[in-house]
C-alpha positions in Angstrom: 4.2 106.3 70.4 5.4 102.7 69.9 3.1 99.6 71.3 4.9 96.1 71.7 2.0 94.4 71.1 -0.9 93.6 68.7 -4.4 94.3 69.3 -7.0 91.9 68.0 -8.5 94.8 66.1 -5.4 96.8 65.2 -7.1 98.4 61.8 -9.3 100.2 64.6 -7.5 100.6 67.3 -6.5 104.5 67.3 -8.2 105.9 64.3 -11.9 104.5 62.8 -14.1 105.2 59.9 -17.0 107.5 59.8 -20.7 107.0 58.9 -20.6 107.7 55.0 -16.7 107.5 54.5 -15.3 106.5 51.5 -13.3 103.5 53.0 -9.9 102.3 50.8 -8.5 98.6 51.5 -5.1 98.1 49.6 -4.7 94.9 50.1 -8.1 93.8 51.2 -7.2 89.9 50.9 -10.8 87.9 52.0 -12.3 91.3 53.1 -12.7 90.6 56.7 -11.3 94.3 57.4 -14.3 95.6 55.2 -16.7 93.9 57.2 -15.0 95.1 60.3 -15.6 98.5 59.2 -18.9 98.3 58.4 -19.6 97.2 61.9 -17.7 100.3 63.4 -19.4 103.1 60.8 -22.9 102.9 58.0 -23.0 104.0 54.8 -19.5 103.3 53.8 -18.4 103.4 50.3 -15.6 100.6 49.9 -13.3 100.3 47.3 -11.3 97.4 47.7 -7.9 96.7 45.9 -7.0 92.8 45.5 -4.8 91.6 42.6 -4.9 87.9 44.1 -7.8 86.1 42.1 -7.8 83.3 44.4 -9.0 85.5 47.0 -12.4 86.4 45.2 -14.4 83.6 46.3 -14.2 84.7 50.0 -13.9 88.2 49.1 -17.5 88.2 47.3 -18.8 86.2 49.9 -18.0 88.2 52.7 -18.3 91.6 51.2 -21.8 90.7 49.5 -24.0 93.1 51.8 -21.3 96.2 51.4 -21.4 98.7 48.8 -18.3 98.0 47.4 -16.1 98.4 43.8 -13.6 95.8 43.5 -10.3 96.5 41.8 -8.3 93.7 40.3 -4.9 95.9 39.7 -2.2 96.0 42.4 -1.8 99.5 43.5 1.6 100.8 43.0 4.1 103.5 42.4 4.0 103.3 38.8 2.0 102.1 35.6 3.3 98.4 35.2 3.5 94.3 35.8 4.9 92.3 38.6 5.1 88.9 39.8 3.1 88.4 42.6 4.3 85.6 44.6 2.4 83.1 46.3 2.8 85.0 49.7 1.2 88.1 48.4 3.7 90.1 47.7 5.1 92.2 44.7 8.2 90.8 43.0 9.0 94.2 41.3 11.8 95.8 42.5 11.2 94.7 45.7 14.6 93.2 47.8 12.2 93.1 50.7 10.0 90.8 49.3 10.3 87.2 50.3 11.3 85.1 47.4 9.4 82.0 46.3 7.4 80.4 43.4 5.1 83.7 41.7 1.3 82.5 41.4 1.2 85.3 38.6 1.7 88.5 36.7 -0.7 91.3 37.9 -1.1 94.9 36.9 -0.1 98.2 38.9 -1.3 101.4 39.0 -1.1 104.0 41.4 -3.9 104.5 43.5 -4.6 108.2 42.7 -5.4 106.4 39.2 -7.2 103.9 40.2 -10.1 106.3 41.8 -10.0 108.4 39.1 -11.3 105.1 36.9 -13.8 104.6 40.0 -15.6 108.0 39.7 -12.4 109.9 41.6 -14.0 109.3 45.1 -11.8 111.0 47.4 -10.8 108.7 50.6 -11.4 109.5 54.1 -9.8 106.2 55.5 -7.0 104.1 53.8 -5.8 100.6 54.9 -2.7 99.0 53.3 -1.3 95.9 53.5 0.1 94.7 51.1 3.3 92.0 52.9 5.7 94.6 52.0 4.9 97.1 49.3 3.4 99.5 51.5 5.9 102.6 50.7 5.3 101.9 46.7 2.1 102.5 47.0 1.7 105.5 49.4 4.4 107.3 46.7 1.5 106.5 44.1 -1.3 108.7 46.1 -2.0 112.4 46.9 -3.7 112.1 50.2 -6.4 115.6 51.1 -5.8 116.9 54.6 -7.4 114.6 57.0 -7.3 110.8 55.5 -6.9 108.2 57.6 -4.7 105.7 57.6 -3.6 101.9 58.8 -0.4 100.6 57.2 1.1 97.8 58.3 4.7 97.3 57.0 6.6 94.4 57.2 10.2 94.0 57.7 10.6 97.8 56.0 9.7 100.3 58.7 11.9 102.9 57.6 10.9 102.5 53.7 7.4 103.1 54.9 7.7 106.3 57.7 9.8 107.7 54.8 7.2 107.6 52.2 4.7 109.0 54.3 7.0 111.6 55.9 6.8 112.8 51.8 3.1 112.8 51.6 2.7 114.7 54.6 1.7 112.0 56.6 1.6 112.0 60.3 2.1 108.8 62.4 0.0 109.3 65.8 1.1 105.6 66.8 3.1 103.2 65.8 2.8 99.6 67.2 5.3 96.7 66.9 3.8 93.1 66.9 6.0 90.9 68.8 4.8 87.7 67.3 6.4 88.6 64.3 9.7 88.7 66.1 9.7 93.0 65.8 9.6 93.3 62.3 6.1 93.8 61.7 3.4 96.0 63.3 1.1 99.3 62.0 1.3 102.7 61.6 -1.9 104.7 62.7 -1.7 107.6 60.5 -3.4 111.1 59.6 -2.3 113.2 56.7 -1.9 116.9 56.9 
């Protein structure tokens, strides 16, 4: 179940999208993952969740052709504010989190709200990455039998099979990425 090493295109790798999914990107940075899907499956629906405003230039220009919603909030366990430090990640109650100069304060919300504000599509394929925060926001959705996942998780392996084991989440493969010295990798995922 565990691979040493990472695959060019890990997002895909054990589990893809579907012609016509509703395709969820926590995390979703410049949107290169977007596009990746909409190369694998058509029709996809994408909502993609990016507090990080800086990213929106390349985001819009990348995802231009998708049918996409773009969410500004950080999705979360909770209703709240964080610091979001200039490595992307989450300065709220994270020890995980690497510590340096916050670019901002961004909103969280968990993600079963934020689809309810997006006409409540429900998800058939869910990427996270969000450099740490991973098992905060799986504790924030309600997953239906048969979602897809990719998480990656970063430095917090445990956190993150613990959060799924409590959603019901299956792991079908987890792979370690050996250029992050074994610290950092994905979990292919299916929830039950």
């Amino acid at each position: 179940m565990l691979s040493p090493q990472r695959n060019q295109d890990a997002h895909f790798s054990v589990l893809q999208p579907e012609d016509g999914d509703v395709f969820v990107d926590v995390g979703a940075h410049i949107g290169t993952v977007a596009v990746k899907a909409a190369g694998i499956a058509k029709d996809l629906k994408f909502i993609l969740i990016e507090p990080e405003s800086s990213h929106y230039p390349k985001l819009y220009k990348n995802v231009k052709d998708l049918d996409f919603v773009l969410v500004t909030t950080a999705a979360g366990d909770t209703t709240s504010n964080a610091m979001l430090s200039v490595g992307g990640s989450l300065l709220e109650n994270q020890p995980l989190a690497p510590q340096g100069p916050a670019s901002h304060i961004v909103n969280i919300d968990t993600l079963d709200n934020i689809l309810t504000k997006v006409d409540n599509p429900v998800p058939n394929f869910v990427k996270i990455d969000t450099e740490g925060y991973a098992p905060n926001v799986i504790r924030g959705f309600t997953p239906q039998p048969g979602t897809k996942f990719h998480i990656e998780y970063h430095w917090n392996l445990g956190p993150v099979l613990n959060a799924i084991s409590l959603k019901n989440i299956e792991p079908i493969k987890i792979e370690l990425w050996r250029e992050f010295e074994g610290s950092t990798g994905a979990i292919h995922a299916i929830a039950r």
